[in-house]
N, C-alpha and C positions, 0 to 999 in steps of 0.2 A: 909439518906444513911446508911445503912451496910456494914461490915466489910469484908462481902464474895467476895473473888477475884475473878474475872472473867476470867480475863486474865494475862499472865505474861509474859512479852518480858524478855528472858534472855540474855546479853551476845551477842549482835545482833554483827555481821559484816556483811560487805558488800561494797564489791567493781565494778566498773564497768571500764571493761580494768585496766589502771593503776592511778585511780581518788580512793582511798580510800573515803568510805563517811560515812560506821559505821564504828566505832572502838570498839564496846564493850558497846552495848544500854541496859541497862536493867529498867523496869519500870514498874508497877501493875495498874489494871482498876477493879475497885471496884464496884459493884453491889447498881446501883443509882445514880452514879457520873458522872458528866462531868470534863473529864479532858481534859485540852487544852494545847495540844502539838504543843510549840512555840520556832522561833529558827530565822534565817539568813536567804535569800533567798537561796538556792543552801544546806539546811543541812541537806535534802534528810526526811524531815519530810513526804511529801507525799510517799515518797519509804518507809514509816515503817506502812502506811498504807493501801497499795496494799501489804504488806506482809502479813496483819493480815488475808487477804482472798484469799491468793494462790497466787497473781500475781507478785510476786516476792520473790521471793527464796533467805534466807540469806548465807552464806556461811560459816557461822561459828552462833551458838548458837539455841534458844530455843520459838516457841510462843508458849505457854499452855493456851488451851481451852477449857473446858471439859474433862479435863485429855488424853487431845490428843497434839500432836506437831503437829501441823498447818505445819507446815517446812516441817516434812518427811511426809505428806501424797501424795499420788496420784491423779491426776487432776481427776478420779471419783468421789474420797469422800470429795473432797472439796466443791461441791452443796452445799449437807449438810448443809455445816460450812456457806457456803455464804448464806443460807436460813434464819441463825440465824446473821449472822452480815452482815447488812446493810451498802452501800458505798454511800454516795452522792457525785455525781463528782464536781468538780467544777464549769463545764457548763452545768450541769443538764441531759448530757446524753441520750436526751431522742431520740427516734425514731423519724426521721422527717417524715416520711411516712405517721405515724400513730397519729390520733386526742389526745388529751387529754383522754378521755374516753377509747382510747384502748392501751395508752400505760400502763394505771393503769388498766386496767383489763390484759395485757395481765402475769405478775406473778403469779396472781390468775389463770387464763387457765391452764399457764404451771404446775403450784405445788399444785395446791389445788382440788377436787373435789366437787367445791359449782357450784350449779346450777348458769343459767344466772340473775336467778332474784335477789339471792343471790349477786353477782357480783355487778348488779347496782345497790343494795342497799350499800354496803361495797363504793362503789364511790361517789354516791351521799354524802352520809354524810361525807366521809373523802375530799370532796372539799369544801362544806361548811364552815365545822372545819377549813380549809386552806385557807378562803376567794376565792374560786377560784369557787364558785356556778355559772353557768350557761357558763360556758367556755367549754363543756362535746366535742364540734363536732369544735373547733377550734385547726388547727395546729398550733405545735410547732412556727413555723416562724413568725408566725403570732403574739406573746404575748410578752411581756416585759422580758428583763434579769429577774426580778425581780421573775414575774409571773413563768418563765420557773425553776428558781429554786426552788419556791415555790413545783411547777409539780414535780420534778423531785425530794424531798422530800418529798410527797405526796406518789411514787410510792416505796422508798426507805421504807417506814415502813409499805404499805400499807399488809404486809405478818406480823407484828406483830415479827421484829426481837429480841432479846435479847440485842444487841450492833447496834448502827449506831454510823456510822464513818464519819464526816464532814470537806470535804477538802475544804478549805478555801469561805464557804456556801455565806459570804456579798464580795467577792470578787467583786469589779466593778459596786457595788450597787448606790445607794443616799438615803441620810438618812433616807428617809419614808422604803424603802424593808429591809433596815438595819436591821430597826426597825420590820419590821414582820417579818423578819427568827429567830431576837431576842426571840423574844414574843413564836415564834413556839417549840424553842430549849428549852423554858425555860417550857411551858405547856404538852409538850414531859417529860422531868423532871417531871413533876408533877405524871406524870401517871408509873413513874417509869424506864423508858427507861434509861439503861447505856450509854454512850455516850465517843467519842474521838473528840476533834476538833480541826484540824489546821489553824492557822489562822497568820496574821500579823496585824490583825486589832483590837488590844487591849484593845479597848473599847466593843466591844464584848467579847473578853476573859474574863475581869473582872466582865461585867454583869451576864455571865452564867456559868463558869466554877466555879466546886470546890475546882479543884488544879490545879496546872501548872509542867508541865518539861520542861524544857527548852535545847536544843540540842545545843552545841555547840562544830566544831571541833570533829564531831565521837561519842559525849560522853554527857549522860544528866548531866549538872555540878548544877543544881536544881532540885528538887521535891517535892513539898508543894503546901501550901496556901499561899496566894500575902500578905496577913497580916503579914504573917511573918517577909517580907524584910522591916528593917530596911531603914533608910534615911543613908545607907552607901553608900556615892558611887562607891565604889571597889566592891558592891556586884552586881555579874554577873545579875543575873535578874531586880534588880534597875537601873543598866545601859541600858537594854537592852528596859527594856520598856520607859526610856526616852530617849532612840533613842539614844544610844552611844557607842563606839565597845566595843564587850566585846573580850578579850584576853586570857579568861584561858576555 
């Protein structure tokens, strides 16, 4: 990992009617890093991740990416920015209509100008790599939670983003798919991929992530490495990963 920022949330607010949920977010994504952004149910972790790609709009502060603020740009040149940072949803997103095979070629269609054979070559091998070989003419409906997020990370990097973003990826797994979106986040790493990921499933955080923020109440009140946290129990993130309220 290097030290080059990628990103920088400054000073986030954001409210929805009168539910306050940031209060003043600030936090850096490091070039190589996975950080894993963990917090409460309800502490709008996913709203700071639909912000990083235009889909919600802070009301007060700063995202830097490229020397641009993400915040004030215009839903034209947000493409762009979404072409370089990658969302995996949480239910994978994918087009029911369309096979495996065309919901991963259809980014390439839309953004790239590689011919078709070009195309199934780029799919072939990146379902392979994803365990997901010979699934190419099978719908959506048809595959496993499991399977279908695998797919639907698959098509999230299948463009070669700079940053992908994983909202809560083992969400509603069992421990074998746990274990391969693990295995996938960590070989992603490998290749250099920057990374955010939200999660409440902490045994995944710990396996892959290089540092933690943790949100609490508007405001990240941690930002490091899990080594750091002492056996305090007053410390917000020591509490939080063994399941105990944290207060400040």
């Amino acid at each position: 990992m290097t030290n080059k920022e990628l990103i920088r949330v400054q000073n986030y607010k954001k409210s929805f009617g009168d539910k306050t949920v940031h209060r003043g977010v600030s936090f850096s994504l490091y070039k190589g890093e996975c950080l894993g952004l963990i917090g409460g149910s309800g502490s709008g972790k996913s709203v700071i991740l639909r912000s990083l790609i235009g889909l919600e709009k802070p009301d007060e502060g700063e995202i830097i990416f490229q020397s641009q603020n993400i915040a004030a740009l215009p839903e034209n040149d947000l493409l762009e920015v979404r072409k370089k940072i990658a969302y995996v949803f949480q239910g994978g997103a994918l087009f029911d209509s369309l096979s495996v095979y065309e919901n991963l070629a259809y980014p390439l269609r839309e953004h790239t100008k590689l011919a078709e054979n070009e195309i199934a070559q780029k799919i072939t091998s990146l379902l392979a790599e994803f365990g997901l070989q010979g699934n190419e003419h099978v719908m959506p409906a048809e595959l496993s939670g499991g399977m279908q997020k695998r797919v639907g990370l698959a098509r999230a990097i299948i463009m070669n983003p700079d940053v992908v973003l994983y909202d809560e990826p083992t969400a509603g797994l069992d421990p074998y798919n746990t274990i391969r979106i693990q295995e996938m986040i960590l070989e992603l790493k490998k290749k250099g991929v920057t990374s955010i990921l939200v999660t409440h499933d902490m045994p995944t955080a710990t396996a892959v992530c290089d540092r933690m923020a943790l949100l609490v109440k508007g405001k990240i009140v941690f930002e490091g490495n899990l080594t750091e946290i002492k056996n305090d129990e007053d410390d917000p993130v020591f509490r939080f990963v063994n399941g105990k309220e944290v207060s400040k």
